[in-house]
C-alpha positions in Angstrom: -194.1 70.4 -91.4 -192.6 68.4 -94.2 -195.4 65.7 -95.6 -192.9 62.7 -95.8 -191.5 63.0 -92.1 -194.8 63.4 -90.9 -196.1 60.5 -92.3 -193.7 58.6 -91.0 -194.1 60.4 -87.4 -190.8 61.4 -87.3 -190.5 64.9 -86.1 -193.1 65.7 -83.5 -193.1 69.4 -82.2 -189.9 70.0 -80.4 -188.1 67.0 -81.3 -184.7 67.0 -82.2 -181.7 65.0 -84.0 -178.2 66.5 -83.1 -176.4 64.7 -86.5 -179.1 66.2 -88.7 -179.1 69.5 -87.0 -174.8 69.7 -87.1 -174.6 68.9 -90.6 -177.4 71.5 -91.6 -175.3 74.3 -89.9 -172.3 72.6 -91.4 -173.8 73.2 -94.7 -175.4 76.5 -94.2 -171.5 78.2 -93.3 -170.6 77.2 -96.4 -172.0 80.1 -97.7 -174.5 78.5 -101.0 -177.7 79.3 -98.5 -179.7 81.9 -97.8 -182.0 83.4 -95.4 -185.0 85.5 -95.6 -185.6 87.9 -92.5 -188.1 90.6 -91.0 -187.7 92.9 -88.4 -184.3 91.6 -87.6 -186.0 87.7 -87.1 -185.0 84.8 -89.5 -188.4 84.4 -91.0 -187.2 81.8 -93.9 -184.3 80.0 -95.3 -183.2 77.9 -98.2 -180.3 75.7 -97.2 -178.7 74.8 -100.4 -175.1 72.9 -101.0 -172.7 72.3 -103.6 -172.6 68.6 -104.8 -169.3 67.1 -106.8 -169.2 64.3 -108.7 -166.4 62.6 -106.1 -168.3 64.2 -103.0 -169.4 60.8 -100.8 -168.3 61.2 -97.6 -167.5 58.4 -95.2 -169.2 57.8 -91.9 -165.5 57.4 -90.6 -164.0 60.3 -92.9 -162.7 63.1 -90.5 -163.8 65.7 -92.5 -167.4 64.8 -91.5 -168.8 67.3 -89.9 -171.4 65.6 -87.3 -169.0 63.0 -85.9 -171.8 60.9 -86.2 -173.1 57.5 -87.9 -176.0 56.8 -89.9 -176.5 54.1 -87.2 -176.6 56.4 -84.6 -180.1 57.8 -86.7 -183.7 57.0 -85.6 -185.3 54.6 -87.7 -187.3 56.3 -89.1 -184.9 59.1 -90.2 -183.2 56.2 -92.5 -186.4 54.9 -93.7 -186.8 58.4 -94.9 -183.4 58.8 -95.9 -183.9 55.6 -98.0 -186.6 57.1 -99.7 -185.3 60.2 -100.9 -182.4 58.2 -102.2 -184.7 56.3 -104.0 -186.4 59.0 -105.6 -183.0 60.7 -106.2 -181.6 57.2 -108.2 -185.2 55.8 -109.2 -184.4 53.2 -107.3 -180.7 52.9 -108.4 -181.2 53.4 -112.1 -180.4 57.1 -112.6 -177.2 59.4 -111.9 -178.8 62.9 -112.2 -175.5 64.3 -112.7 -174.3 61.8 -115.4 -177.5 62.3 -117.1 -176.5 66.2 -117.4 -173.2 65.8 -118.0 -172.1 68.0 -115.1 -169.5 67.6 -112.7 -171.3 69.7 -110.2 -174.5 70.6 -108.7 -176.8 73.2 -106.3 -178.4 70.7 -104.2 -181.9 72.0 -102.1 -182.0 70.8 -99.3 -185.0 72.3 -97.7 -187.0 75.2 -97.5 -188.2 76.4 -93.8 -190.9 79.3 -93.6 -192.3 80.1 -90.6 -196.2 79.5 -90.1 -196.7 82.8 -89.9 -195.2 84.3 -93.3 -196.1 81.5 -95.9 -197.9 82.4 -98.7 -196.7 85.5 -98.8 -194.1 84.9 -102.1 -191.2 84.0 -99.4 -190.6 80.5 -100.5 -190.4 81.7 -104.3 -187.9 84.4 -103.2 -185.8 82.2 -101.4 -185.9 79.6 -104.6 -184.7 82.5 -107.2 -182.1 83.8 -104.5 -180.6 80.3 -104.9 -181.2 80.0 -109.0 -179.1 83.3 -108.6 -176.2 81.6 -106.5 -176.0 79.0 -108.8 -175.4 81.4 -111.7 -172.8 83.2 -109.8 -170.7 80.2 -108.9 -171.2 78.9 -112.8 -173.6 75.9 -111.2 -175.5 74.7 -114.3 -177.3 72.6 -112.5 -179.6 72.4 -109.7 -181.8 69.1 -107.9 -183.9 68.9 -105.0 -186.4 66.2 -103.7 -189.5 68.1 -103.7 -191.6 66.1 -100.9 -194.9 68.6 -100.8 -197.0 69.8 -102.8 -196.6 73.5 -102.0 -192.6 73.2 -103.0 -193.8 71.6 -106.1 -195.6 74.3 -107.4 -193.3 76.8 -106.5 -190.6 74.8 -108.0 -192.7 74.6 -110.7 -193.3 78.1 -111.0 -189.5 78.8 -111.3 -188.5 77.0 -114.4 -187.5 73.2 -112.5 -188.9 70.0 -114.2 -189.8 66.4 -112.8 -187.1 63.7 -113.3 -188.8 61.2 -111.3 -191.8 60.9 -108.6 -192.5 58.4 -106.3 -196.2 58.2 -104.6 -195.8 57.8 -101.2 -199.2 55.4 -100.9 -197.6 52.8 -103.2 -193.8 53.2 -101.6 -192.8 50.4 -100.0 -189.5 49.4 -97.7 -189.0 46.0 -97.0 -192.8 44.8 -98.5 -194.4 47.1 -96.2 -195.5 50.7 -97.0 -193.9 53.4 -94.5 -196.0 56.3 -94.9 -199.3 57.1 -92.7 -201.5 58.8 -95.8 -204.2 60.0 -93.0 -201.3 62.2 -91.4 -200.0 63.7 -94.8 -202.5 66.5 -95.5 -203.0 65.4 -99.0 -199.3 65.2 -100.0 -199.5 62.6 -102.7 -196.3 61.9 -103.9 -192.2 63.4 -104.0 -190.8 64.4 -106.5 -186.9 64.8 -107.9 -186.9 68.3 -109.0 -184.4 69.7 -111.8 -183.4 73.0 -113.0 -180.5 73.3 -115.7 -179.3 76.3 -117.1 
């Protein structure tokens, strides 16, 4: 499970958000994913996208893909949401892609495993298959919000450097902190992760 959604008790086992999960397939049919499988199973995935400079999208823009508001979100998905975009701006102060100079960027999204096959390299496969899609579709540039300390180090591992971290003991929304420490499994902190070619 991913650190910062647990300690905020937002995905128990077999819970679901049906905006999150459209616009996740949305993404993944546009082709800059990948998938690692065994014995004909999905085993893994990396669920990358393609980020322009002029890419917002509306809530009320038809091209949306989840016909669905923010406000319709839990909570606690848009206190987490409001984190990461924190991390991603330090707080407003930082355009990744201005900083680079680049008009377009591989954003990771996630990386799944299942319980079963981690440790096994899988994650690091997945992470070099998407360095490689980057390089096909001339992407100099790739970012994701590292939020556990497993993805960090492989991350890490692969070449991608810290642009800015935020401990999740000293993050606060609102003068109150949001994360449950005790649930987190010693996931410290999340981190904006960059790779440039």
């Amino acid at each position: 499970h991913e650190p910062a959604a647990v300690g905020l008790n937002l995905c128990p086992l077999g819970y679901s958000m049906p905006g999150v999960e459209e616009k996740v397939e949305h993404i993944l049919h546009k082709g800059y994913s990948s998938v690692a499988s065994k014995d004909g199973q999905i085993v893994g995935a990396v669920v990358c996208d393609l980020v322009l400079t002029d890419s917002a999208v509306e809530e009320d823009d038809p091209e949306n893909p989840t016909g669905h508001s923010m406000s319709a979100l839990p909570q606690k998905f848009l206190q987490l949401d409001a984190f990461i975009n924190d991390l991603a701006t330090n707080f407003g102060k930082m355009d990744v892609m201005k900083k680079y100079e680049c008009s377009q960027c591989l954003e990771i999204y996630m990386i799944c495993i299942k319980q079963e096959e981690r440790q096994q390299g899988m994650g690091k496969m997945l992470v070099k298959q998407a360095i490689e899609t980057a390089a096909q579709n001339n992407i100099n540039l790739i970012q994701t919000m590292a939020l556990s300390a497993f993805s960090q180090a492989i991350f890490t591992k692969l070449g991608f450097f810290q642009e800015n971290e935020i401990s999740y003991g000293n993050y606060e929304q609102n003068g109150e902190h949001i994360f449950n420490l005790e649930k987190m499994d010693g996931h410290k902190s999340g981190k904006l992760m960059i790779w440039t070619k």
